[in-house]
C-alpha positions in Angstrom: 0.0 0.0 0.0 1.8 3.8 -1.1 0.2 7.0 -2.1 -3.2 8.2 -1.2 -5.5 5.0 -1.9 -9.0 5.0 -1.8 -11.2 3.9 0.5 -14.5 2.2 0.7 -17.1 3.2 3.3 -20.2 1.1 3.7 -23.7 2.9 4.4 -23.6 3.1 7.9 -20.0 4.9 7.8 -21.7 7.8 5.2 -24.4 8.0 7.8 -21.9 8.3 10.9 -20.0 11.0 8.9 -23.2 12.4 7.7 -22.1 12.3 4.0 -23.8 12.3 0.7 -24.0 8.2 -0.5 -21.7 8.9 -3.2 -18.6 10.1 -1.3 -15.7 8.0 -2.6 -12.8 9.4 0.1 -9.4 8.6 0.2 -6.9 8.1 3.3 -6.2 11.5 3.8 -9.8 12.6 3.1 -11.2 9.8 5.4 -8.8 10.7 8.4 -9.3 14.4 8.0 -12.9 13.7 9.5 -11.1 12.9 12.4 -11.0 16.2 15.6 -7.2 17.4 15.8 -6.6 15.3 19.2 -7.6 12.2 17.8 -6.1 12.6 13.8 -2.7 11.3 15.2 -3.3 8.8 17.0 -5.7 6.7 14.4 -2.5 7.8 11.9 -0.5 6.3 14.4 -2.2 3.1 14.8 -2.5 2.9 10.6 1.1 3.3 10.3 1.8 0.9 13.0 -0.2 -1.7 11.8 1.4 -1.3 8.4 4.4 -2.0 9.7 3.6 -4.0 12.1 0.5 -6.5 11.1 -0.7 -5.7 14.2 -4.5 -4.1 14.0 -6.2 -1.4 16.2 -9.0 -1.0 18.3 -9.7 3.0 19.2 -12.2 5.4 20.5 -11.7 8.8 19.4 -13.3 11.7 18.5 -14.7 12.8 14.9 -16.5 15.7 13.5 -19.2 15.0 10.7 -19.9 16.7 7.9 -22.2 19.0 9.1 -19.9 19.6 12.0 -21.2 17.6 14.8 -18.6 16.3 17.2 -19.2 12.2 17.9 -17.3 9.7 19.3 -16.2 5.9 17.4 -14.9 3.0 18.0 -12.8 2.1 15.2 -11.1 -1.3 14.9 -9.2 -2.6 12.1 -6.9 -5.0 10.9 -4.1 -5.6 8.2 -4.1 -8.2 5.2 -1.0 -9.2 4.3 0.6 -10.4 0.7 4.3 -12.6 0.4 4.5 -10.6 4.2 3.4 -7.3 2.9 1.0 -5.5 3.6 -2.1 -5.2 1.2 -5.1 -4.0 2.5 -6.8 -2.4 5.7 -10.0 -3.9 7.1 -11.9 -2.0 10.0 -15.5 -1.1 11.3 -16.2 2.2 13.1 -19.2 2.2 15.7 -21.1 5.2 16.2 -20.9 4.9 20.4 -21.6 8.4 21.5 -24.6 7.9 23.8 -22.5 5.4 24.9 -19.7 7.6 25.8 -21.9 10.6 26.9 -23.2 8.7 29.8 -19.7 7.3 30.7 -18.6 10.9 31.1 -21.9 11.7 32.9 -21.2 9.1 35.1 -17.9 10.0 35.6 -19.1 13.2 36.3 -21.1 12.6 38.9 -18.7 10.0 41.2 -16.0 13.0 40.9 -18.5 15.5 42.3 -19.7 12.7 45.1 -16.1 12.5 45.8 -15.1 15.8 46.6 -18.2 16.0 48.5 -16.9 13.2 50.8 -13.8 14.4 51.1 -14.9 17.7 52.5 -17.2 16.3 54.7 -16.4 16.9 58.6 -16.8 15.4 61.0 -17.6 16.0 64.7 -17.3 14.3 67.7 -19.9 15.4 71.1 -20.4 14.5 74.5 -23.5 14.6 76.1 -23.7 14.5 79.9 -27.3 13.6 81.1 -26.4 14.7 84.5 -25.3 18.1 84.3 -27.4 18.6 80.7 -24.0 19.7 79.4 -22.0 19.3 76.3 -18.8 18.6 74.8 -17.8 19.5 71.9 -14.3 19.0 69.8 -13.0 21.5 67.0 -14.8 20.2 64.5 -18.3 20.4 65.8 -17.7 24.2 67.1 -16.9 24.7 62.9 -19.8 22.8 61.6 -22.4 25.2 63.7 -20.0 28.2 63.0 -20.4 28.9 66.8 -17.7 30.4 69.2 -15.8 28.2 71.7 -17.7 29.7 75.4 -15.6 27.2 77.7 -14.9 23.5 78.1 -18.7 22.5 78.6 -21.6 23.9 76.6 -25.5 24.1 77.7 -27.4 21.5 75.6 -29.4 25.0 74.3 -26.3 25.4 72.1 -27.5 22.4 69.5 -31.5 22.7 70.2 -31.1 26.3 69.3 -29.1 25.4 65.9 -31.8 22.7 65.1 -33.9 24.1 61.7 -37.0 24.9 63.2 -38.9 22.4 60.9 -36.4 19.8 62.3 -36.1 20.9 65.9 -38.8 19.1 67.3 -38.3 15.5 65.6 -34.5 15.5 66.3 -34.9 16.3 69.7 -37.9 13.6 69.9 -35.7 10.9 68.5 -32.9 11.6 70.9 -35.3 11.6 73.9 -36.4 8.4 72.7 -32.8 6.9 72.1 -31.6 7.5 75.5 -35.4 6.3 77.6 -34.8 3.0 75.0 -31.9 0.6 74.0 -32.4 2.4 70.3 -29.8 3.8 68.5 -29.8 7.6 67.7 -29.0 7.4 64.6 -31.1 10.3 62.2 -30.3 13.3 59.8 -31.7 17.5 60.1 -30.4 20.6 59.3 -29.0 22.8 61.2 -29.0 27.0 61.0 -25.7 28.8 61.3 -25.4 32.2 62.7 -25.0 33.8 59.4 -28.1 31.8 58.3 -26.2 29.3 56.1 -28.3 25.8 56.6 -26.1 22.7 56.3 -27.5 19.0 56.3 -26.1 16.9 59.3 -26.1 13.1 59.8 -25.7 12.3 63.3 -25.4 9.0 65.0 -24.4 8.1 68.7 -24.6 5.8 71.7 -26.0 5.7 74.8 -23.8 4.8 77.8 -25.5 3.3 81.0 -24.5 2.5 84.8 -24.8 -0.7 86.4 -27.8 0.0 86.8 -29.0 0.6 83.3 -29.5 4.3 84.1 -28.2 6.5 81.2 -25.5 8.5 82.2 -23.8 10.1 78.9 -24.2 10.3 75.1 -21.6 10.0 73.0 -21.5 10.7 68.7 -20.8 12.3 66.2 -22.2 14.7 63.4 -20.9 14.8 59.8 -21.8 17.4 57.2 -23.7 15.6 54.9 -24.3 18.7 53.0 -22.3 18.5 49.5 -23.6 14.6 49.8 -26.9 15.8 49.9 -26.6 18.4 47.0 -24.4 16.2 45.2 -27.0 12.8 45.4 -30.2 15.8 44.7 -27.8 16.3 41.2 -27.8 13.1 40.8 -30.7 11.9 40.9 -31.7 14.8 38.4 -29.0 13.8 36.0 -30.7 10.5 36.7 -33.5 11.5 35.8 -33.0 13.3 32.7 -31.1 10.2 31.7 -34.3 8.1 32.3 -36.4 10.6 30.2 -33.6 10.7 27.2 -33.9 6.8 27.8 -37.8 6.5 27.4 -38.2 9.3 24.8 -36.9 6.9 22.8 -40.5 5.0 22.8 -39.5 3.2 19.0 -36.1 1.3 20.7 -36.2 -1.0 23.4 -33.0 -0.4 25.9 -32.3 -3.0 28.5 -29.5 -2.9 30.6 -27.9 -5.3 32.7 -25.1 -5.7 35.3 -22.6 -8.1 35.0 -24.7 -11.1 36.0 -27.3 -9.7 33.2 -29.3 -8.5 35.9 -32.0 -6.7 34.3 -31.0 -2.6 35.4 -32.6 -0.4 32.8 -36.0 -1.0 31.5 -37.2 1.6 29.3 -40.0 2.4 28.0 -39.2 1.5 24.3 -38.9 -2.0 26.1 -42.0 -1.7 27.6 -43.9 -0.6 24.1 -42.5 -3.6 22.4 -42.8 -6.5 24.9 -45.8 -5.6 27.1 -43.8 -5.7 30.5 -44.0 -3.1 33.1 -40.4 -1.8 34.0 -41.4 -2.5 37.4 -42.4 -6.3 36.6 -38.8 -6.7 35.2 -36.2 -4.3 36.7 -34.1 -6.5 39.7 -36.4 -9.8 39.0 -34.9 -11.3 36.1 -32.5 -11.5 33.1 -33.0 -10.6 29.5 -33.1 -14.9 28.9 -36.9 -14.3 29.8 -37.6 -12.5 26.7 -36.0 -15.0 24.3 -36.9 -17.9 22.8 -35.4 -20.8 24.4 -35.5 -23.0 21.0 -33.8 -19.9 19.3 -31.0 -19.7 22.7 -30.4 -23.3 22.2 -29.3 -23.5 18.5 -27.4 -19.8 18.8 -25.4 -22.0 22.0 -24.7 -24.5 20.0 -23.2 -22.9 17.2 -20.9 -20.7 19.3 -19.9 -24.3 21.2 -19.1 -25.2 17.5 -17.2 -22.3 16.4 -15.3 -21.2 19.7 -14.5 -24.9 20.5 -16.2 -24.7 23.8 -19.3 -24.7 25.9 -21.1 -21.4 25.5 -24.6 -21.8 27.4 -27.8 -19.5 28.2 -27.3 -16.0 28.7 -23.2 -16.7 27.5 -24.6 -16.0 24.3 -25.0 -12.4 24.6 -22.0 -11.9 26.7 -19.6 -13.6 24.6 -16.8 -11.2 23.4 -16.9 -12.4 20.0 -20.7 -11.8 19.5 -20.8 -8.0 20.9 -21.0 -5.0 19.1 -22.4 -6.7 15.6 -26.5 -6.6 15.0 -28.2 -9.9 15.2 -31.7 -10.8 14.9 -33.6 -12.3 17.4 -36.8 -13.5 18.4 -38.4 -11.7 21.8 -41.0 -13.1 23.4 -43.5 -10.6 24.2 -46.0 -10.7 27.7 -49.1 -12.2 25.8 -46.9 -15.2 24.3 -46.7 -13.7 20.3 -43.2 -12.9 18.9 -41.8 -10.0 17.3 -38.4 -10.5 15.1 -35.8 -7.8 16.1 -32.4 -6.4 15.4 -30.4 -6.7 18.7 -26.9 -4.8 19.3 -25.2 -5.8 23.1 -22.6 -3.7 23.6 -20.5 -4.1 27.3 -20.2 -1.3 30.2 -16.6 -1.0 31.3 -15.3 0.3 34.5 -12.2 2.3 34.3 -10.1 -0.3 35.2 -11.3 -2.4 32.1 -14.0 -4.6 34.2 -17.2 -5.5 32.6 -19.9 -3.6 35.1 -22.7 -4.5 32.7 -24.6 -4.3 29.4 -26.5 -2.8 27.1 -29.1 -4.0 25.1 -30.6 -2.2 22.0 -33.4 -4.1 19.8 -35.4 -2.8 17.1 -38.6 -4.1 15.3 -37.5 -5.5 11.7 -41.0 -6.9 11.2 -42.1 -4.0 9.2 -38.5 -4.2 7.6 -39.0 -8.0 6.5 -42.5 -7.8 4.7 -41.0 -4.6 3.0 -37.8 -7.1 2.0 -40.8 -9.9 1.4 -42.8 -7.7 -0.9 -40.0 -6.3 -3.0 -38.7 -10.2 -3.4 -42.2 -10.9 -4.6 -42.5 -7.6 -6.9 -39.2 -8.5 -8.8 -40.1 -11.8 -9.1 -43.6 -10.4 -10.2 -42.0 -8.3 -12.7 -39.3 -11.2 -14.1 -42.6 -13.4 -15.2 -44.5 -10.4 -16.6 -41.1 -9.5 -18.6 -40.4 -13.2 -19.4 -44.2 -13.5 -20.3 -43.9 -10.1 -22.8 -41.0 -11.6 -24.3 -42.9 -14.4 -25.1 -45.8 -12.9 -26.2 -43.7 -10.9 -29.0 -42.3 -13.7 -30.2 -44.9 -16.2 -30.6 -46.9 -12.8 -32.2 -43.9 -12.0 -34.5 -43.4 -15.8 -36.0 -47.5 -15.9 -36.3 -47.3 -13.2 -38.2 -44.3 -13.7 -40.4 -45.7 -17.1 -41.8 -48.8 -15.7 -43.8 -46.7 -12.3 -44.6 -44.2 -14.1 -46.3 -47.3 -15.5 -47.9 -48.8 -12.4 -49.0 -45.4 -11.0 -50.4 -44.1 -14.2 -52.3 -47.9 -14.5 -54.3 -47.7 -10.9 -54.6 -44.2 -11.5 -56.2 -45.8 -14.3 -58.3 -48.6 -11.6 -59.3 -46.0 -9.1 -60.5 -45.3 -11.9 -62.9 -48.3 -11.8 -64.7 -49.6 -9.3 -67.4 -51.0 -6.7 -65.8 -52.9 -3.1 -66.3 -51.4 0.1 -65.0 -53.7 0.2 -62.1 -53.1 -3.3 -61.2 -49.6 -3.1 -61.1 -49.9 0.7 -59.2 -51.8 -1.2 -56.5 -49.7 -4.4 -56.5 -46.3 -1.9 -56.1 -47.9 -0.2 -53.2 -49.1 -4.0 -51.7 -45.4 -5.0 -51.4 -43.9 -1.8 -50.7 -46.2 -2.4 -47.2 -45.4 -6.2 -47.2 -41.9 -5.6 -47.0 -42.4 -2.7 -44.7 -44.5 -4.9 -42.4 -41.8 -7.9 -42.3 -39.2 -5.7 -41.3 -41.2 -4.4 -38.3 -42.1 -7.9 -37.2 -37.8 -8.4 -37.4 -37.8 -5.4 -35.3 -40.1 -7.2 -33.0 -38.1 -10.7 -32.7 -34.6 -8.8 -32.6 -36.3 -7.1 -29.6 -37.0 -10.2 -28.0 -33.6 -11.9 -28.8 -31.9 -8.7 -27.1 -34.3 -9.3 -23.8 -33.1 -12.9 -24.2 -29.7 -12.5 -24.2 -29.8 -14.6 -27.8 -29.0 -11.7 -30.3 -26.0 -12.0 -32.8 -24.3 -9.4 -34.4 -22.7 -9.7 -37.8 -20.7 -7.9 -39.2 -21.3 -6.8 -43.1 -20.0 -4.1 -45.6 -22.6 -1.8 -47.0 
């Protein structure tokens, strides 16, 4: 391979680079599609594998034609020639929702990290005797409240309770310490400068010999970029779940690794009849399938990979992901629907398999479409073949008795004959002739629609 060669892109790559059908690129033109981070390292990985043999397996960053900015998974491989290099073979993947929610994710652990790691924590003391408190650093800067001496009145927490709080908090704590119960509970608490900040709180009760309570010890932790940072979630959560059932025409289930049905949406629910409430933590995706149709996928995987590949293995096996298959899905009421199913893995940072991802389509409509243009070009083969035979059958019925016509009227010219006779005898085999070369026409015609026509060649 040298120079610039061209490069063939199937459908779906015009579609992922949003390109007119007829775009023919070229190396250069194909990898200019590619954003200026990622344009190096797929030239990389071509080089590499030129010299090399070795193939790639990317995802970067493209921008389409009409400028949009998606991410691919392109894979490819080398052919080789007398150990040379021929030919590159690859796939790209359109996988940006894919990608989007990884980020999203990714997002949202980094922000629940740095919430936890600011989150203090305070330790108290509470002395049922005296009704008097103890409090270390760390409390004294969650309420933003002055240090007054060694021992605080219990007023100094009541009074920072949030007044919708106040009473419950203090209710719960009452009942801890009268009980063997745990305090263990959440509220908010005011600040001075009128700041609220959420507080989780947990603590033990110690008792005398005698069982009396004597002192309560805990601790409070600001909960409050927890608390912000888990609302934000479940709002990115929930946007996620409306992007996910918007899309009423595609079913999306997901899994974790144990195919654990996840994700139910409500494409899924449209085309199988299922509530995602029936189906989300109850079962796998094996309940949708046709076992018959599970059995003889199993077997041919045992076949081609040389080992046992059973139930849901036939979804998770590496070989089988990414590329669409059709299946049959069993729907609620017992009918079938045919669809076009694409599994594609969720990957932790560290490479591990946290899951997948289902995405079907109904091909029904698709396969009477495919059905009905079989049977129209079938439809119009007999109704050509049929034509073909008409003309000819016509042509040689006709032929017979004009030959007829124009050899008597041959034997007629002959013959003694008037001026008039012979005026109207020209002009009969003028239109004889005339007529026999049309019905040639005619059975050339048919020879050419037969694939039967000879040429010769002759000088004028």
């Amino acid at each position: 391979m040298s120079g610039d060669p061209e490069v063939w892109w199937s459908e779906e790559l015009h579609r992922i680079h949003e390109v007119e059908p007829g775009f023919r690129p070229n190396l250069s033109s194909g990898l200019a599609f590619y954003s200026v981070e990622s344009r190096p390292v797929v030239s990389a990985a071509i080089a590499r594998a030129k010299e090399t043999g070795r193939g790639w397996d990317l995802e970067l960053t493209l921008v389409t034609a009409k400028g949009r900015t998606v991410w691919v998974r392109t894979v490819g491989e080398v052919q080789t020639a007398g150990g040379r290099a021929v030919r590159l073979v690859g796939a790209v993947q359109d996988i940006t929702d894919r990608k989007r929610a990884e980020i999203a994710l990714v997002t949202t652990y980094e922000r629940f990290t740095l919430a936890s790691s600011a989150a203090g924590i305070g330790v108290w003391d509470y002395d049922l005797d005296a009704e008097s408190l103890t409090w270390d650093d760390q409390m004294y800067a969650l309420y933003a409240c002055p240090r007054s001496g060694p021992k605080e009145p219990y007023s100094i927490w009541a009074r920072r309770l949030h007044p919708e709080d106040r009473e419950r908090s203090e209710r719960e704590l009452h009942a801890a310490i009268a009980s063997e119960q745990r305090f263990d509970t959440s509220f908010r608490i005011v600040r001075p400068d009128g700041d609220v900040r959420h507080i989780k709180a947990t603590a033990e009760v110690h008792r005398d010999a005698n069982g009396v309570p004597r002192r309560v010890v805990g601790t409070n932790i600001d909960v409050t970029a927890s608390e912000r940072a888990a609302i934000e979630l479940r709002e990115t959560w929930s946007l996620l779940r409306a992007v996910l059932d918007s899309a009423s025409e595609v079913s999306v289930i997901a899994t974790d690794a144990a195919l654990n049905i996840e994700v139910f949406n409500a494409g899924a629910e449209r085309l199988l009849g299922y509530r995602a409430e029936e189906i989300v933590g109850k079962t796998t995706p094996l309940l949708i399938h046709d076992e018959e149709e599970l059995a003889i996928r199993a077997a041919e995987l045992t076949l081609s990979l040389g080992r046992p590949v059973v139930g849901g293995q036939v979804f998770t096996e590496a070989s089988t992901m990414y590329e669409p298959r059709e299946w049959t899905y069993v729907r609620k009421d017992g009918s079938r629907v045919v669809v076009s199913l694409v599994v594609t893995p969720m990957k932790t940072d560290d490479g591990h398999i946290a899951g997948y991802v289902g995405v079907a389509h109904d091909v029904t409509r698709q396969k009477e479409i495919e059905s009905s243009l079989r049977e129209a070009a079938r439809a119009a083969e007999s109704a050509s073949l049929a034509k073909s035979q008409f003309l000819a059958n016509m042509s040689h019925e006709i032929r017979t008795p004009m030959n007829a016509v124009i050899g008597l009227s041959h034997i007629l010219g002959e013959t003694p004959l008037d001026a008039n006779q012979a005026a109207c005898l020209s002009k009969l085999t003028t239109a004889g002739n005339a007529l026999r070369a049309l019905i040639d026409d005619i059975l050339d015609l048919s020879k050419i629609e037969a694939g039967e026509l000879r040429i010769e060649e002759a000088t004028f």
